[in-house]
Structure formats: structure tokens, C-alpha cells
C-alpha positions as CSV (number, residue, x, y, z in Angstrom):
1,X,-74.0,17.6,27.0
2,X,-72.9,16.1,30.0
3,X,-74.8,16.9,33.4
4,X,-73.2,16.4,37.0
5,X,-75.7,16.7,39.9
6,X,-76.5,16.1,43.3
7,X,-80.0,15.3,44.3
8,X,-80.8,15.9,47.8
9,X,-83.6,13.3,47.6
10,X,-80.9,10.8,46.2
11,X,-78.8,11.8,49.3
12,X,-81.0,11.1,51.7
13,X,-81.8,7.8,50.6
14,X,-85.6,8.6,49.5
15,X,-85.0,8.2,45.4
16,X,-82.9,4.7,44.6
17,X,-80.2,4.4,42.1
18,X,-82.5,2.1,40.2
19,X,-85.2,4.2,40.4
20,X,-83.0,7.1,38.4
21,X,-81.4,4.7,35.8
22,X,-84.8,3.8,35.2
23,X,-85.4,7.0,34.4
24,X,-82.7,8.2,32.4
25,X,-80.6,6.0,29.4
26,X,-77.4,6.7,31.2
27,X,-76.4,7.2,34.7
28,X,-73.7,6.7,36.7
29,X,-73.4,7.9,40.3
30,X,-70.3,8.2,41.6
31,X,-68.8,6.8,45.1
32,X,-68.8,10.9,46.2
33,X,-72.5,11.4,45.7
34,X,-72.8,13.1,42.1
35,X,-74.9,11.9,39.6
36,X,-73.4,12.2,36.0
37,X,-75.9,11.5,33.2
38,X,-75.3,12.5,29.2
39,X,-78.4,14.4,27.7
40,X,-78.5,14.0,24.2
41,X,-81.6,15.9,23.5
42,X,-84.4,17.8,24.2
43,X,-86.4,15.6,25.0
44,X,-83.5,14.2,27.9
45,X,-83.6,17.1,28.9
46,X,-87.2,17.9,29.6
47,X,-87.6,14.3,31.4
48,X,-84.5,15.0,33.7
49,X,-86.3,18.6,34.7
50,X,-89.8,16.7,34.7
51,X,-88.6,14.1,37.2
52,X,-86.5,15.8,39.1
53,X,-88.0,19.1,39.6
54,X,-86.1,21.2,42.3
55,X,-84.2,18.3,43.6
56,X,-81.8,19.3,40.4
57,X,-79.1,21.1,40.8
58,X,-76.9,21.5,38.0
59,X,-73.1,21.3,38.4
């Protein structure tokens, strides 16, 4: 499953592109501000809602 988000936080400059990539196995953020990642579990899954909490909005 592919996810396409925007994270406020990301936005605004207060979380880093490093900081998510860290986080996830693959991310790519695109020049117009989404954040695509692939989940390819559960487990993805949970981490993505675990970090990101309500910053996470779901395309």
C-alpha cells in the first residue's frame, strides 16, 4: 500500500526529512510538499501512526 501525506509539522520546518527517513524504510518527499512512503505491513503501519500521531493525514 502506498501512502501520500502531508505533515503539518514537516511543513513548517519542525520535523526534518532525515528525521522521517529515519523513521520509515522508504520515503520520498516530493518538491510540492507530500510525503509518499510504501507500507508493507502492519507493523509499517503502526510505526507511521505511532510517530506521526495527528500530524498524519492520509491522502
Amino acid at each position: 500500500m502506498r501512502w501520500w501525506f502531508r505533515i503539518p509539522a514537516f511543513e513548517a520546518g519542525l520535523v526534518s526529512q532525515p528525521l522521517l527517513q529515519s523513521a520509515f524504510d522508504s520515503v520520498n518527499i516530493r518538491n510540492d510538499g507530500e510525503v509518499i512512503t510504501d507500507i508493507r505491513n502492519v507493523d509499517d503501519a503502526r510505526k507511521m501512526i505511532l510517530f506521526l500521531g495527528p500530524r498524519l493525514k492520509v491522502m
